[in-house]
C-alpha positions as CSV (number, residue, x, y, z in Angstrom):
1,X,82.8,-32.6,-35.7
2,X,86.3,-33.6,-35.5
3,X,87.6,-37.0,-33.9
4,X,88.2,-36.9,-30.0
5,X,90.8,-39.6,-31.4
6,X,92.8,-40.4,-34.3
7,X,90.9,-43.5,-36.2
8,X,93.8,-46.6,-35.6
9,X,95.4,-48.3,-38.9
10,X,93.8,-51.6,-39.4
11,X,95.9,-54.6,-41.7
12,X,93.8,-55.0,-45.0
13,X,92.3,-58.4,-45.8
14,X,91.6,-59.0,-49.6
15,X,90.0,-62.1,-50.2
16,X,87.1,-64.0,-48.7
17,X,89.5,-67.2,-47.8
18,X,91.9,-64.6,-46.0
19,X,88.9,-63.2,-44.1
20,X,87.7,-66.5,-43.4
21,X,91.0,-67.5,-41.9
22,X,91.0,-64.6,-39.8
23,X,87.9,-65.3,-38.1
24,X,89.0,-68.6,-37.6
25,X,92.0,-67.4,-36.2
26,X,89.8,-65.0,-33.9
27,X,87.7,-67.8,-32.4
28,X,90.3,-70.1,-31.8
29,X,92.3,-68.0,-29.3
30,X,92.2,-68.5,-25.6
31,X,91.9,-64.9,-24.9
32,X,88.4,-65.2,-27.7
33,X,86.6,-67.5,-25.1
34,X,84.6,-64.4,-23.2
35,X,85.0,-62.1,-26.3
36,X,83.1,-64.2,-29.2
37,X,79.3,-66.1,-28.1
38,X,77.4,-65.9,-31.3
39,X,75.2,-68.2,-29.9
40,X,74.7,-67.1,-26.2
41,X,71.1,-67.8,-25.3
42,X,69.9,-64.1,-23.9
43,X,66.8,-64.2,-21.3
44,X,63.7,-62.8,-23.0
45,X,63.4,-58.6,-21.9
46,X,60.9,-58.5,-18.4
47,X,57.7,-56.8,-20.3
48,X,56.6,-55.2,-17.4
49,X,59.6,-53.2,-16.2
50,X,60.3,-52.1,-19.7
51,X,56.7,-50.6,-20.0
52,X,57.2,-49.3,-16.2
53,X,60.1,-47.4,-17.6
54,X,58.2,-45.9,-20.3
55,X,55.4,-45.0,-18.4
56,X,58.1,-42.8,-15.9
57,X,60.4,-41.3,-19.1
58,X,57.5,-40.4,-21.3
59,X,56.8,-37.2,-19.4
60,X,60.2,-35.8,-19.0
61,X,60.9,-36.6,-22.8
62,X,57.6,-34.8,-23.7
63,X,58.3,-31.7,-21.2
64,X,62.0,-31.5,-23.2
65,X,60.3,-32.1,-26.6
66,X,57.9,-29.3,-26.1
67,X,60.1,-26.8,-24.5
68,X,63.1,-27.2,-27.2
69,X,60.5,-26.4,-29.6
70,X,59.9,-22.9,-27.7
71,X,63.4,-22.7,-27.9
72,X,63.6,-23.1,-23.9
73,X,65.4,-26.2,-23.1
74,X,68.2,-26.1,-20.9
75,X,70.8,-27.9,-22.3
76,X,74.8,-27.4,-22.5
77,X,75.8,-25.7,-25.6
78,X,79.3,-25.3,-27.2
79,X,80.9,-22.3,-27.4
80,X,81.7,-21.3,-31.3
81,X,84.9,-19.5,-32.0
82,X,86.2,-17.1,-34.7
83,X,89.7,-16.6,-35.2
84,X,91.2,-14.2,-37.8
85,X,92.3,-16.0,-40.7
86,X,95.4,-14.3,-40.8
87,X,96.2,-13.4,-37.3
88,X,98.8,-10.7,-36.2
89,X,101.4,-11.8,-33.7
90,X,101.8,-9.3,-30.6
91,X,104.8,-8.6,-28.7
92,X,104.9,-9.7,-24.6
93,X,106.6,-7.8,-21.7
94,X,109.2,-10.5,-22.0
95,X,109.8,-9.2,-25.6
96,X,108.5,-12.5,-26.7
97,X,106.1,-12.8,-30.3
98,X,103.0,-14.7,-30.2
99,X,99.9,-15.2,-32.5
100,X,97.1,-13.4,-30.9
101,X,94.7,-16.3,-31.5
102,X,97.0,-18.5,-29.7
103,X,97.8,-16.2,-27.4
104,X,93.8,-16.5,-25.8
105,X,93.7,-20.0,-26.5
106,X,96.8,-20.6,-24.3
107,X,94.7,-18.5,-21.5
108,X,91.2,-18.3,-21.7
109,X,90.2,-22.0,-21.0
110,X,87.2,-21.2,-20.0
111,X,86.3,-20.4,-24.2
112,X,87.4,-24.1,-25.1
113,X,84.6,-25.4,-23.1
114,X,80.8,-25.1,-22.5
115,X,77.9,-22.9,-21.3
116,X,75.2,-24.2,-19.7
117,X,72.8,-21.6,-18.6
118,X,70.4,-22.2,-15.6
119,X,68.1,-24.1,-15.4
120,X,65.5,-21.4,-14.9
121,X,66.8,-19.0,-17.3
122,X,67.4,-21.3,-20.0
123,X,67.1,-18.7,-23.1
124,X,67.8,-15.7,-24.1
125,X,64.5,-14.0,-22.9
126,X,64.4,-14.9,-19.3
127,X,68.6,-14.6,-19.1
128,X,67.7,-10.6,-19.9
129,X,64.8,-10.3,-17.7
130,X,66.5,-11.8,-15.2
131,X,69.3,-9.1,-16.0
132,X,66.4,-6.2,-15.6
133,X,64.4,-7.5,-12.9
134,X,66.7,-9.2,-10.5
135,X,67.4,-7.9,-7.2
136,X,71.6,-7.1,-7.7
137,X,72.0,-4.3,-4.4
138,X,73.4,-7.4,-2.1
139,X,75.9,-8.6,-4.0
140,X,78.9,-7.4,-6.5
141,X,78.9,-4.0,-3.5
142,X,81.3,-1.1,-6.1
143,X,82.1,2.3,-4.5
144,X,83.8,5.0,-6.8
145,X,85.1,8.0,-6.2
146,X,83.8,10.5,-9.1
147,X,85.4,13.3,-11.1
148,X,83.4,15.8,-13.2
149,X,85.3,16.5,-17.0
150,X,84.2,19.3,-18.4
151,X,85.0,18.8,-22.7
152,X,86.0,21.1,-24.8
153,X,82.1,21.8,-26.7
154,X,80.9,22.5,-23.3
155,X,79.6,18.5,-22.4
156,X,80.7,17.4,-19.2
157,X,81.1,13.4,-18.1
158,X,81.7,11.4,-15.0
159,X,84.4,9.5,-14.6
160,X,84.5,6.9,-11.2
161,X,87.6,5.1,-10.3
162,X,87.6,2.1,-7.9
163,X,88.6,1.7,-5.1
164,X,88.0,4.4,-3.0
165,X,91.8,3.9,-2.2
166,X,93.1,4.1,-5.3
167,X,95.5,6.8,-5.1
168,X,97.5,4.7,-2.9
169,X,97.9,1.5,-4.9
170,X,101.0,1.3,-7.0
171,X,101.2,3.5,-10.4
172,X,102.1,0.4,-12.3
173,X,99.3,-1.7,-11.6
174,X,96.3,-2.3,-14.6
175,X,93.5,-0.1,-15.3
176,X,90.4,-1.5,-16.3
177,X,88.6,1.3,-18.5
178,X,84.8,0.8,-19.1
179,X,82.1,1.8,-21.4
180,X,78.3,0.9,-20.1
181,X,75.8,0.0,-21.8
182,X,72.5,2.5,-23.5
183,X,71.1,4.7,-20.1
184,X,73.7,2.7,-17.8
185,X,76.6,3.6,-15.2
186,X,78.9,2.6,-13.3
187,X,75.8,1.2,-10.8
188,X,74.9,-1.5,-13.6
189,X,74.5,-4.7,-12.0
190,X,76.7,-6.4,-15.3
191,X,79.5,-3.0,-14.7
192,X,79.8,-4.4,-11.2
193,X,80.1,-8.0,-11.2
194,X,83.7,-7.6,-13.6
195,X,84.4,-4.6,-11.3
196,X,84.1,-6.6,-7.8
197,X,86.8,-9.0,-9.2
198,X,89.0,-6.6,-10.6
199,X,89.4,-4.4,-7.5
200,X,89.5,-7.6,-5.5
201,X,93.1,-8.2,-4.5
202,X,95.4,-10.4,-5.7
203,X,95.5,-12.4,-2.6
204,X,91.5,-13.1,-3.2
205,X,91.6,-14.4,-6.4
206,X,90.7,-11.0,-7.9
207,X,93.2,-8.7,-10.2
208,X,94.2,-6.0,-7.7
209,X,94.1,-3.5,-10.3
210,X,91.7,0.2,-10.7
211,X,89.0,0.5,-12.9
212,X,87.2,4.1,-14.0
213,X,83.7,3.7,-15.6
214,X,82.9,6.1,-18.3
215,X,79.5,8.0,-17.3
216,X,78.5,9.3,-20.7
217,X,76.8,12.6,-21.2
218,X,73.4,12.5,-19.1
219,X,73.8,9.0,-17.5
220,X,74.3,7.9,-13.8
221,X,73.5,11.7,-12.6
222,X,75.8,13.1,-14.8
223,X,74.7,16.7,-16.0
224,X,73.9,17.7,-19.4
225,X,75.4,20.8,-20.3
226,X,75.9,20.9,-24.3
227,X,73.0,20.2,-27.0
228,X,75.0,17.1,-27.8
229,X,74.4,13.8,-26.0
230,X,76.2,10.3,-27.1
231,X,75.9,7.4,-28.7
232,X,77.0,3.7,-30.1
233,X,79.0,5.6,-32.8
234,X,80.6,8.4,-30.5
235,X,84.5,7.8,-29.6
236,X,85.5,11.5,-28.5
237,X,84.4,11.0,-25.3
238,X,85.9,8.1,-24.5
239,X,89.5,9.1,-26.7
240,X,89.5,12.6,-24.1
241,X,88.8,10.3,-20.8
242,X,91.7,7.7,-22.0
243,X,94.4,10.7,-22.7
244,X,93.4,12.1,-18.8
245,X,93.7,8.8,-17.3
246,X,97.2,8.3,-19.5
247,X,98.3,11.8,-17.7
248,X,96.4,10.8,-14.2
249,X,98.6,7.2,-14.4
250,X,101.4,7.0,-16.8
251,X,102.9,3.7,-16.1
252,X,99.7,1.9,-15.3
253,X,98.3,-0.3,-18.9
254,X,94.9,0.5,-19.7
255,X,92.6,-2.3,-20.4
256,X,89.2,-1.8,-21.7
257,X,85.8,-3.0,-21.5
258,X,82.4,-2.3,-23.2
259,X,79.0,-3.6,-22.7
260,X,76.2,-3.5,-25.2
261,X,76.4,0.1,-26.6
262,X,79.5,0.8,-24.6
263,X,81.0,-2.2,-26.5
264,X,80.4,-0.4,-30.0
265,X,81.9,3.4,-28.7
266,X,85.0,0.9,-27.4
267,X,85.3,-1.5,-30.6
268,X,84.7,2.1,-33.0
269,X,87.5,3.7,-30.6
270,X,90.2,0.8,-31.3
271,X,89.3,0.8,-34.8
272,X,89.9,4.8,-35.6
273,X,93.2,4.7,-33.0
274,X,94.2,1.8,-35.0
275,X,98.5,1.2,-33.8
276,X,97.7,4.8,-32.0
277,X,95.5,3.2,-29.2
278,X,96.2,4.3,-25.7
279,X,94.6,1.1,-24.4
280,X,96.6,-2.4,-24.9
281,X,93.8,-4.8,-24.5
282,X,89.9,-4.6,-24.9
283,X,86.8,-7.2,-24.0
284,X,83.8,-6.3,-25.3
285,X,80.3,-8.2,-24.3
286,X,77.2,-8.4,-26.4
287,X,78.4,-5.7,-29.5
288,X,76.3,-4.8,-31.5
289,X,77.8,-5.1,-34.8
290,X,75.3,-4.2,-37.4
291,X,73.0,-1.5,-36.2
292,X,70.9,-1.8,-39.1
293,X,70.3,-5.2,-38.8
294,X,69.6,-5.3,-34.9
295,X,66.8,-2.4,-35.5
296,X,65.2,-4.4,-38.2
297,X,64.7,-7.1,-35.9
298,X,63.9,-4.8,-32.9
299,X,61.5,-3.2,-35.3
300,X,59.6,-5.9,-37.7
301,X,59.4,-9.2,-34.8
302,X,55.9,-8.3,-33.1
303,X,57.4,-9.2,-29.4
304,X,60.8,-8.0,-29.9
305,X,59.2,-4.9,-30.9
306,X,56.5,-4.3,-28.2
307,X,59.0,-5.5,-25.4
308,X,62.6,-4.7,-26.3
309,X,62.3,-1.6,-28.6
310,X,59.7,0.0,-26.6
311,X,61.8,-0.4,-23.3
312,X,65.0,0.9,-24.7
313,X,63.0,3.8,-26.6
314,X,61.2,5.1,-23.3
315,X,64.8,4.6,-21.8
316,X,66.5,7.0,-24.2
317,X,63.6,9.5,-24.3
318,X,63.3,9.9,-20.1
319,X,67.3,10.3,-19.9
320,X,67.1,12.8,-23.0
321,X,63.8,14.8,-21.5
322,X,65.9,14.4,-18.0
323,X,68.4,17.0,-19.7
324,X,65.7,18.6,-21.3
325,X,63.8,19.9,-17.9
326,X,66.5,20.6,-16.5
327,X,67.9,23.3,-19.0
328,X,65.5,23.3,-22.0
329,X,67.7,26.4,-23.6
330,X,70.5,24.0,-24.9
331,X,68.1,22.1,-27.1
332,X,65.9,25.1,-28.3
333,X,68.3,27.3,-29.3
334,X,68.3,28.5,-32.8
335,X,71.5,26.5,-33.8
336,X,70.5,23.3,-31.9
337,X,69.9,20.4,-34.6
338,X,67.1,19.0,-32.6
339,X,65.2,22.0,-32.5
340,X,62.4,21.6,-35.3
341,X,61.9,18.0,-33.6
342,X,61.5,19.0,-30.6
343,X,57.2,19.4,-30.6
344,X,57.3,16.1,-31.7
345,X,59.5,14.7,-29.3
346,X,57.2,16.5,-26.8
347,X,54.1,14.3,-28.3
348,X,56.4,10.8,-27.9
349,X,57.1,11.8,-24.3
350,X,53.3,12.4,-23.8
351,X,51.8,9.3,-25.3
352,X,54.9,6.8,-24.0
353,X,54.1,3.4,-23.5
354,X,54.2,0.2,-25.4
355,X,53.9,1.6,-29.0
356,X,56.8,3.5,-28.2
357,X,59.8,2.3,-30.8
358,X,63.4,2.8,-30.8
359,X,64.0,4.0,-34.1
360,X,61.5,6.7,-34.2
361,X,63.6,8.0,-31.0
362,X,66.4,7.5,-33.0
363,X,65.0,9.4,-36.1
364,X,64.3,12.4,-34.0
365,X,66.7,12.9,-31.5
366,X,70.0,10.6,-31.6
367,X,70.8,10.8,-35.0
368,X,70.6,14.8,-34.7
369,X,72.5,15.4,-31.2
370,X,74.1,11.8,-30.7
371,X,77.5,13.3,-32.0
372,X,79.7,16.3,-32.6
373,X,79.5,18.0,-35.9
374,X,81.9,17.5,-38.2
375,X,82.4,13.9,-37.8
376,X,80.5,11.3,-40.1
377,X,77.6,13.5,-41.0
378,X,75.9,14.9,-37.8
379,X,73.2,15.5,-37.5
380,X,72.5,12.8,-39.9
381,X,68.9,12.8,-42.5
382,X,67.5,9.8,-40.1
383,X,68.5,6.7,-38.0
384,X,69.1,4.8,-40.7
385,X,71.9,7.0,-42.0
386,X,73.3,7.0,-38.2
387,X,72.8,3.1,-38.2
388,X,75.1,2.5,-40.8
389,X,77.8,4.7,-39.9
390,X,78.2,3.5,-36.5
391,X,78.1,0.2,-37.1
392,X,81.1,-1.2,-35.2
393,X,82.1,-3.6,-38.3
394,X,82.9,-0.8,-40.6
395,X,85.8,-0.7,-38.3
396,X,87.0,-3.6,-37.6
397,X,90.1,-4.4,-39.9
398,X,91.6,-1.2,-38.0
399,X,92.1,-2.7,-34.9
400,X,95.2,-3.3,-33.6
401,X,95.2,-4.4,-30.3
402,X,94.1,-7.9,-28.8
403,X,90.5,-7.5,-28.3
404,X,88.0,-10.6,-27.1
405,X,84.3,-10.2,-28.2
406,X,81.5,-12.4,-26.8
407,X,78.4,-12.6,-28.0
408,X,75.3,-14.9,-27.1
409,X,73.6,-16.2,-30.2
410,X,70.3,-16.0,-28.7
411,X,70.6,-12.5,-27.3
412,X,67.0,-11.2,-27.6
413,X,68.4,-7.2,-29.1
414,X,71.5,-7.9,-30.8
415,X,70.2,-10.3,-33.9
416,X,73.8,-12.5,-33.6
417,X,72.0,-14.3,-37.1
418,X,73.6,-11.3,-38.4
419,X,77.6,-11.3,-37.1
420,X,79.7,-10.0,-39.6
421,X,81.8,-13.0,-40.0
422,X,83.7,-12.2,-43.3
423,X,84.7,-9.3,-41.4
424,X,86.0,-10.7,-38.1
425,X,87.5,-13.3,-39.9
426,X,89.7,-11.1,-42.3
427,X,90.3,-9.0,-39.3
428,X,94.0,-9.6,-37.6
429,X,93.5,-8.7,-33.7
430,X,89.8,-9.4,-33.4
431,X,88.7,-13.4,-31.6
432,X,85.0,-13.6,-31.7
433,X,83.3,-16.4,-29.4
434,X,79.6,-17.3,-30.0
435,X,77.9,-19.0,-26.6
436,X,74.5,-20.4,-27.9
437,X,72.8,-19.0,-24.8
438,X,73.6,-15.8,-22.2
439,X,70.7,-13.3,-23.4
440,X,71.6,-9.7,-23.3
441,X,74.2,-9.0,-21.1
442,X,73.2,-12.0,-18.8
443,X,75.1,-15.5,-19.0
444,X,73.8,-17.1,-15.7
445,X,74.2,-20.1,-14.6
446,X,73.7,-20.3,-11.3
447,X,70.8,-22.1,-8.6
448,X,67.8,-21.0,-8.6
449,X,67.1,-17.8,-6.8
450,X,64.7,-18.4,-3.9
451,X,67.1,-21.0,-3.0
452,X,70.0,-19.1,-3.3
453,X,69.8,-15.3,-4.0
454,X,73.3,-14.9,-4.1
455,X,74.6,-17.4,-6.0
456,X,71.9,-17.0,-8.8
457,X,73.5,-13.9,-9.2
458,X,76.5,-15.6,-11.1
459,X,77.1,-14.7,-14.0
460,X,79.5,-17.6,-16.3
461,X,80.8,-14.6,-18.0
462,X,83.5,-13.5,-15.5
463,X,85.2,-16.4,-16.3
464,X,86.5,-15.8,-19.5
465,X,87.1,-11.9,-18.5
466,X,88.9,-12.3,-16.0
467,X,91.2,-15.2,-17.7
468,X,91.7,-12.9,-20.2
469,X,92.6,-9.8,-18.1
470,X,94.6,-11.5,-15.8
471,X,96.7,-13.0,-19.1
472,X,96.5,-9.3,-20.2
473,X,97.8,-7.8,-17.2
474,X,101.0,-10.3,-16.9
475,X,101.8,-9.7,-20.7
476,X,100.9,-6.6,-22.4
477,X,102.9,-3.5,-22.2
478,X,101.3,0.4,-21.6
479,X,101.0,1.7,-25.2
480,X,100.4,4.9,-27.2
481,X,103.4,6.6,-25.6
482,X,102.6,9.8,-23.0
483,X,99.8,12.1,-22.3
484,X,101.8,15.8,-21.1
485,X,99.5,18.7,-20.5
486,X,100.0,22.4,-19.8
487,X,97.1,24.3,-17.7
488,X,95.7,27.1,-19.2
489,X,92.6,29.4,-18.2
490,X,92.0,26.5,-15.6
491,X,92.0,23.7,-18.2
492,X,94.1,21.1,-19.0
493,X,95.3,20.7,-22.8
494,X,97.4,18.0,-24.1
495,X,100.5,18.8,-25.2
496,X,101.1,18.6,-29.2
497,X,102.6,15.3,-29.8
498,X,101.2,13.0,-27.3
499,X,98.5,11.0,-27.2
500,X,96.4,10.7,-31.0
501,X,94.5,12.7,-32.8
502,X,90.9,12.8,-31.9
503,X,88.2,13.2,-34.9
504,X,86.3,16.2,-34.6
505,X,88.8,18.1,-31.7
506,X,90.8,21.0,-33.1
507,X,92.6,21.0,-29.6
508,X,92.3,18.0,-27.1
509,X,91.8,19.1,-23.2
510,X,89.2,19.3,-20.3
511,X,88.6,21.1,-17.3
512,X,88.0,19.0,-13.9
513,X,85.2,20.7,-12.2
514,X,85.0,18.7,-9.4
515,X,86.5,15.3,-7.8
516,X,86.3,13.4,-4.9
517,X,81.9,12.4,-4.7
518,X,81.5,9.0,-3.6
519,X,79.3,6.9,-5.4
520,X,78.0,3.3,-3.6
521,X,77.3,1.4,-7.4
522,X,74.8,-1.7,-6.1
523,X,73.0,1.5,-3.8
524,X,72.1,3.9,-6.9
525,X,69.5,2.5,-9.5
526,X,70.7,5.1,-12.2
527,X,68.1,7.5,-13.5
528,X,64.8,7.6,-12.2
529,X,62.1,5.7,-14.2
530,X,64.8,4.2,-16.8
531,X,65.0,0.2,-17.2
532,X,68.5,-1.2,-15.8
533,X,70.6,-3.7,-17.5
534,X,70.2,-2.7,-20.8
């Protein structure tokens, strides 16, 4: 660890008469009289107070011994940073240059000091449960007002902008773009406590900017209406949403944010867009960098396995059987590429419970209909061909904007044993900061709930966010030039020349179907029967 302070310059004595002088020398001063008593008589220790003391610390030293060694100790923990090795300078509104890396350690001070998770979540386990189980309806309150896109393969998706009053805030001011996590929506209890800030005005202490959360295909009441769903490698939905909020607010910056799988679509989406990006800034919580790696541990750890894995399988299949029941023709059609799965998907969905595994969800149905043909190799042989092309750090060195990652080392899903460090490090936009506790998508550190059920509700978290967007909003520029459209046959197609390219789109457009639905976030608990805050 490096010194707090500089170690002084001390005169060097060579011989033993020279040293002897010097004590001499020492002793003999007034200003020595209180300094130097080698041969103070000390009073003998009081025996019975020192035992007393044992008797009382034994205990608590035990009680710590015992829970460090199940890894549940609560204890503050540093906050581990990695910076590009050769960081890109970005250019400022005030057409000022600065190093990126310097540029978030000059405002996000909340990175160059601590985490200390609560006391009764103190690992990663209970910070996730806590994340699924809690009660979040009273607090972080998020209303949206919803519009329906309808894509150019036929999917549709459901964007929600907040406030409810957006249309009259000023064109100019930031938009917060975000990408939930697997099953979420814009109800998440970790969507809404950025969200509540961001909307908050100025005058609050919040960033008085919008924010539109990206409802991917079958999520948060969306309708499915193609045979293809998402996933953590799809960008096309998100690329099409940014180019209609580009047209929908020309002069307002886009900022995004992803959480768990949401932060893979949003890393991928900066990395393919590369100096093309429409959005000028991105944050993205608990990524999941190597696929591969997190489903080996998800699969071969016997409680990761039984607990995590099963929970996010059963998620996936009762959002994907959701779709299914509600227009089975999509999937059984002749050209659908989950067709010859689907009898076997039916025999998962019958015998769901705690066997139920991730990957084999991912081997049947994900890796087939996760995607749009044509890009990568959908449908792809199995998950483990998926897994490895939509790994987020295959992407990395093509970032080009200022994008913030935080991950939690002991996150129970993402195995953060397995960063890809030489890739963030050789990376020139990308700062990575490791906090040794926060779960999955939790970072509490607030009292205890029964005491206060509020409060507990904090998560530390916001804190480096919103120092980063706030620096974000004051500095960075819109990018990626303008999104024009023309209408035709009741759609709206972007204009050749603006915007980017987007992989696996001949022609880039949508249709709205239908705007104006409210949505009340901490009031909806998503899709029936799925596990939140994953």
């Amino acid at each position: 660890m490096p010194f707090s302070h500089p170690p002084t310059e001390t005169e060097h004595i060579d011989s033993e008469s020279e040293i002897d002088e010097e004590i001499d020398h020492l002793l003999s001063s007034p200003s020595s009289a209180d300094q130097f008593k080698p041969f103070a008589k000390r009073s003998a220790p009081n025996i019975f107070l020192f035992k007393l003391q044992e008797l009382f610390t034994f205990p608590s030293q035990l009680f710590f011994a015992l829970t460090g060694l199940m890894g549940i100790a609560n204890y503050i923990r540093q906050i581990v940073q990695i910076v590009p090795s050769r960081p890109a300078s970005i250019l400022l509104r005030e057409k000022k240059e600065i190093r990126v890396d310097r540029w978030v350690r000059d405002n996000v001070e909340s990175l160059r000091g601590v985490f200390k998770p609560a006391w009764w979540a103190p690992n990663g386990h209970l910070q996730t449960f806590f994340t699924v189980l809690g009660d979040f309806t009273k607090v972080d309150k998020v209303h949206y007002v919803r519009t329906y896109l309808r894509l150019p393969d036929g999917g549709t998706i459901g964007i929600d902008v907040t406030p409810e009053n957006h249309q009259s805030l000023p064109e100019d001011i930031p938009t917060v773009v975000v990408c939930h996590g697997l099953t979420g929506g814009s109800h998440e209890s970790y969507v809404r406590n950025i969200l509540s800030w961001v909307v908050r005005p100025k005058v609050g202490g919040g960033l008085g900017a919008r924010a539109a959360v990206i409802n991917f295909r079958g999520c948060a009441g969306v309708p499915v209406t193609s045979a293809q769903m998402y996933s953590a490698g799809t960008t096309m939905d998100l690329a099409l949403s940014l180019h209609h909020l580009r047209h929908r607010y020309p002069s307002s910056p886009l900022f995004g944010i992803g959480f768990s799988l949401g932060a893979s679509v949003l890393s991928r989406y900066l990395g393919e867009a590369g100096d093309s990006s429409l959005l000028s800034a991105g944050v993205i919580l608990g990524c999941p960098w190597d696929l591969s790696l997190m489903s080996h541990k998800l699969d071969h750890d016997w409680f990761h396995s039984r607990v995590y894995s099963s929970a996010l399988g059963q998620n996936v299949l009762k959002l994907f059987f959701k779709a299914y029941d509600s227009n089975p023709t999509v999937f059984d059609a002749d050209d659908s590429p989950v067709k010859e799965f689907m009898e076997e998907l039916k025999v998962q969905r019958k015998d769901m419970g705690s066997h139920t595994r991730l990957r084999k969800v991912d081997d049947l149905m994900v890796c087939k209909i996760g995607g749009p043909r044509g890009i990568g190799a959908w449908p792809f042989g199995d998950a483990e061909e998926y897994y490895r092309w939509a790994s987020p750090k295959r992407l990395i060195g093509g970032v080009r904007v200022p994008l913030l990652a935080i991950n939690a080392f002991d996150d129970p899903v993402v195995d953060c044993t397995a960063l890809p460090l030489e890739e963030l490090k050789s990376s020139t936009h990308v700062i990575t900061a490791i906090t040794g506790s926060g779960g999955h998508l939790g970072w509490f550190d607030g009292p205890f709930p029964l005491w206060s059920p509020k409060k507990s509700k904090q998560r530390w978290v916001l804190k480096p966010v919103s120092e980063y967007l706030t620096a974000a909003a004051r500095d960075l520029d819109v990018v990626g030039g303008e999104v024009n459209i023309t209408e035709e046959e009741g759609g709206e197609w972007v204009k050749e020349g603006d915007g980017h390219d987007i992989p696996g789109l001949q022609r880039r457009g949508w249709r709205v179907l239908r705007e104006g639905e409210e949505i009340e976030g901490e009031g909806d608990e998503g899709e029936t029967g799925v596990i939140q805050g994953l």
